[in-house]
N, C-alpha and C positions, 0 to 999 in steps of 0.2 A: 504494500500500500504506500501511496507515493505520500510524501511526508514534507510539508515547506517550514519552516522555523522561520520567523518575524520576529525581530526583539524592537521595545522601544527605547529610543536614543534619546529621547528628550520629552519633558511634558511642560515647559516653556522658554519662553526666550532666553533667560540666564540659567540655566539648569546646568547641574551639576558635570564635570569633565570625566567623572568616571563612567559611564552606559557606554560611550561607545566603543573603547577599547575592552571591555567585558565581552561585548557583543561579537567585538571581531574576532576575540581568542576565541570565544565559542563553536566560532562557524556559522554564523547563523546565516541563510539566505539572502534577507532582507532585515533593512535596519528603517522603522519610521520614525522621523524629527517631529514631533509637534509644536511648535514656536505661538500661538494665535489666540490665546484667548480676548474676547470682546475688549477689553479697555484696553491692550496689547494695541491693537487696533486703530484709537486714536493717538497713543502715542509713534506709532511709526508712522501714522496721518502726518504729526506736527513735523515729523524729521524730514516728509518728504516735501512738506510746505517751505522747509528752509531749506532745503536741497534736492534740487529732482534729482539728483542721483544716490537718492538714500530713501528710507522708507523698510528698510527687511534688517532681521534681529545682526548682528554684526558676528555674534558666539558662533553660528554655522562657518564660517571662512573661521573664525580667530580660534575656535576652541573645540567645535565638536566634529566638522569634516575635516574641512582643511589640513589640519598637522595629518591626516592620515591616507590623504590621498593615493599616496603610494601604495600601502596597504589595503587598499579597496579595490588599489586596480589589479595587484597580484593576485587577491583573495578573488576576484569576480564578485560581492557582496553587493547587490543593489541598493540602492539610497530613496526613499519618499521622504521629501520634506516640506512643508507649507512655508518653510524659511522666506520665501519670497515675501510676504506680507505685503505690502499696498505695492510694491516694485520688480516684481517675479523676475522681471526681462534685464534691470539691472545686475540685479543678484547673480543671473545666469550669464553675464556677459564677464563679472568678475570672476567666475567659477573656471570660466571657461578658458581666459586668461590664466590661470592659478598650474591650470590642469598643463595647459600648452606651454609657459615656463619649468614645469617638472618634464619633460617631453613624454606625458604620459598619455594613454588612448583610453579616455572612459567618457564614452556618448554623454550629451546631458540635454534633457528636454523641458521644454517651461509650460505649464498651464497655465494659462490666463483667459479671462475674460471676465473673470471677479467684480471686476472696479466700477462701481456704478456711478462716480464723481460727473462724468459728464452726460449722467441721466438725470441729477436734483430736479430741474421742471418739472419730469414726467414723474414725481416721484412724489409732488409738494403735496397731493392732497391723500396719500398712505396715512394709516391707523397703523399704532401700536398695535398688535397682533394677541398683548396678553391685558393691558390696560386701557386699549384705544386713544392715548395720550398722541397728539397730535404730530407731523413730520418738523423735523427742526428747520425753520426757516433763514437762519443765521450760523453762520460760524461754525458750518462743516467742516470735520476734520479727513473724516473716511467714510466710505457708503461701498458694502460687498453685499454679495449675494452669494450663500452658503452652497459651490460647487459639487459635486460626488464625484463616485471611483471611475468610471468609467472611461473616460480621458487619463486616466493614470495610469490604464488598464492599455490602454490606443498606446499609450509613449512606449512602457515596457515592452511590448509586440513590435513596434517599430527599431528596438533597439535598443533604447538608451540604457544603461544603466545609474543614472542618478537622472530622478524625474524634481524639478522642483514645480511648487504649484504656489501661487495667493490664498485667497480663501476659502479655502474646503473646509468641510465637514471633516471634527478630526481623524474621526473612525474610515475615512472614506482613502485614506494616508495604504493601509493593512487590506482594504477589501480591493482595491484597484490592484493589489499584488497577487490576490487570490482569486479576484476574476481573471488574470492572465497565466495565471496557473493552473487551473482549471478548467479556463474556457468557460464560465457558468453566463449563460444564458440574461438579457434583460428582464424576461418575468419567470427566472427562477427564484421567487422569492425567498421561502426558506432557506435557500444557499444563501442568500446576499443578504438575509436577517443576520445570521449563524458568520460572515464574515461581519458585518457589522459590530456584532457584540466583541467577535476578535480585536477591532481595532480598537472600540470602548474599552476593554480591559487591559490594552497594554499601554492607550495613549497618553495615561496619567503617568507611564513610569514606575516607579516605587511604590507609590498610591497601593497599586494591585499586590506588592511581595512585601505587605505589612507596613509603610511607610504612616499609614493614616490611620492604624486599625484601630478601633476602638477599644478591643484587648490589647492592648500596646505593653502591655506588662510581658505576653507569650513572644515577643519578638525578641531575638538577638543580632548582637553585631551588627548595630545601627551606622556604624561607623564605615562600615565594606558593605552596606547595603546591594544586593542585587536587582540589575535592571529585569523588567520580565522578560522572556520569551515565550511564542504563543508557536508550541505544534501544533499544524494544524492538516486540516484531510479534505479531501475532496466531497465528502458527504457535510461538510462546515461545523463537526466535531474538533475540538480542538484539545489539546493539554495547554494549562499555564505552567510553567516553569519559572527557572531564572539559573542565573550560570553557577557549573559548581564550585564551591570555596567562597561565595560570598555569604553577606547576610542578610539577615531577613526572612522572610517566613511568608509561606505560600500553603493555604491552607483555605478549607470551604467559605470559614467566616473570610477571608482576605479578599477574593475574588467572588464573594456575592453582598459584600458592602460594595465595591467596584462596581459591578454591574448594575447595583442602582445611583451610582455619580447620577446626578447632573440629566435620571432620564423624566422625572417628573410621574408620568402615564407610563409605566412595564408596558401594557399591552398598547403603547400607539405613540412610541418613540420615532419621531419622522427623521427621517434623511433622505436625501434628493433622489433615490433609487429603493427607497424602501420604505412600507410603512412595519416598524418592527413590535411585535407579541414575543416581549421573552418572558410571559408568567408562566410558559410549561417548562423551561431551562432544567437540566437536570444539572449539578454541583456536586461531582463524588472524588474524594480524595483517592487518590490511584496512585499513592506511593509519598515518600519522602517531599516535601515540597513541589508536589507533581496533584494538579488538581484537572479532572477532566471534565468538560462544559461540553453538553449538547444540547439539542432540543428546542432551538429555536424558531419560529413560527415567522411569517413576512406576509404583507399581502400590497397591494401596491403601491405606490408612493402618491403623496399628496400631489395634485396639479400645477402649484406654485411654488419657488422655490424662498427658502428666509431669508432677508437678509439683515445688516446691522448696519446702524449708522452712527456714527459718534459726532460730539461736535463741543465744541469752547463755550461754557456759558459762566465766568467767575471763577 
């Protein structure tokens, strides 16, 4: 049974330098950066206001790919990263520069189409989506609209191996690895639920191998914390891991406080290719820090896609 390993590298812009050399001794196939949370957002807004050639977290070149460029291209290890932030195509033209100084050969492709900055007209009379609090008429910073895997899924088939993107969906980083992995289908739900929840449980990082747990007493070896990795299978069964000789602790409670991060509604967590039900998820520990997640449910994604806008008000 064909088997893909995804570790996560990062669960924000300044995140710590140890995941992705962990990730790389490990062997993992794929490594996904998460850099993007919402207020993340308008501050790379204001950097690019003062510099259009800025606007993406700077730790991807300075601290988490970059030093190991070399290493990625001898390993063959592919890259998703949302590093881009409000600038994808600058980001990707320094990368590319970085890579062609080392005289090294590792494709790299950009998704964009995120940036909604020169839609604000069409955008002025939007509601708030959970408040109905009005569109900001002043002093936008950034305006995206929340991407999926599927373009992530296009670049990898095309070649690349280090895909950067703007605004996606974070989970969508892991499922556009396992849509090209597997080939799954646009309305094979369930699979693209079951990769979804993949990418939710590793995009926090540590979050998922006890970083946040709320028994935080049963964790050790805070200090060599292990980044996770997600085995994962072509039916969107996966194991949670993390590499061995770190710390940390992967265990049912770890990875089913994880899976309700940040989703609100279990049964109708939306992403741009899914609408996901993980209330029947099964959670069975299946070894030493080795937790196995199936049983996810999809059905199909909302008509519109979310986006987020920030802006300067004091």
């Amino acid at each position: 049974m064909k088997t893909v390993r995804i570790g996560g590298g990062s669960a924000f812009f300044i995140d710590s330098a140890m995941a992705v050399p962990q990730l790389l001794k490990a062997g993992v196939d794929y490594i996904i950066l998460d850099y993007l949370a919402e207020g993340a957002m308008g501050l790379l807004g204001r950097m690019r206001l003062a510099d259009p050639n800025a606007g993406y977290p700077s730790d991807f070149m300075d601290v988490h790919i970059g030093p190991f460029l070399s290493q990625i291209a001898s390993s063959g290890t592919r890259i998703a990263a949302n590093a881009g932030g409000v600038n994808p195509l600058a980001l990707a033209e320094k990368l590319r520069a970085r890579i062609s100084e080392l005289g090294l050969n590792i494709p790299v492709s950009v998704i964009h189409g995120d940036d909604l900055m020169g839609q604000l007209d069409d955008l002025a009379d939007t509601r708030d989506m959970f408040t109905n609090a009005p569109f900001p008429q002043t002093g936008v910073t950034s305006c995206n609209a929340y991407l999926g895997a599927f373009p992530i899924a296009s670049a990898f088939a095309k070649g690349a191996q280090i895909v950067i993107t703007g605004r996606v969906v974070d989970s969508a980083l892991a499922l556009g690895a396992l849509i090209h992995e597997f080939g799954w289908k646009a309305n094979a739900f369930d699979k693209l639920s079951a990769g979804t929840l993949v990418g939710h449980l590793i995009e926090c990082g540590p979050q998922v191998t006890g970083g946040t747990f709320t028994d935080w007493r049963d964790v050790d070896g805070w200090a060599t914390i292990g980044a996770p990795i997600a085995e994962c299978h072509a039916d969107g069964s996966c194991i949670i891991t993390k590499p061995e000789g770190t710390g940390g602790l992967v265990s049912v409670g770890t990875v089913a406080e994880q899976m309700l991060y940040e989703v609100s509604d279990p049964q109708a967590y939306f992403v741009p290719d899914v609408a996901c039900d993980f209330s029947a998820v099964r959670i069975e520990q299946a070894g030493e820090n080795r937790v196995q997640v199936s049983g996810a449910l999809g059905n199909p994604p909302p008509a519109m896609l979310k986006a987020c806008v920030t802006w300067d008000d004091g």
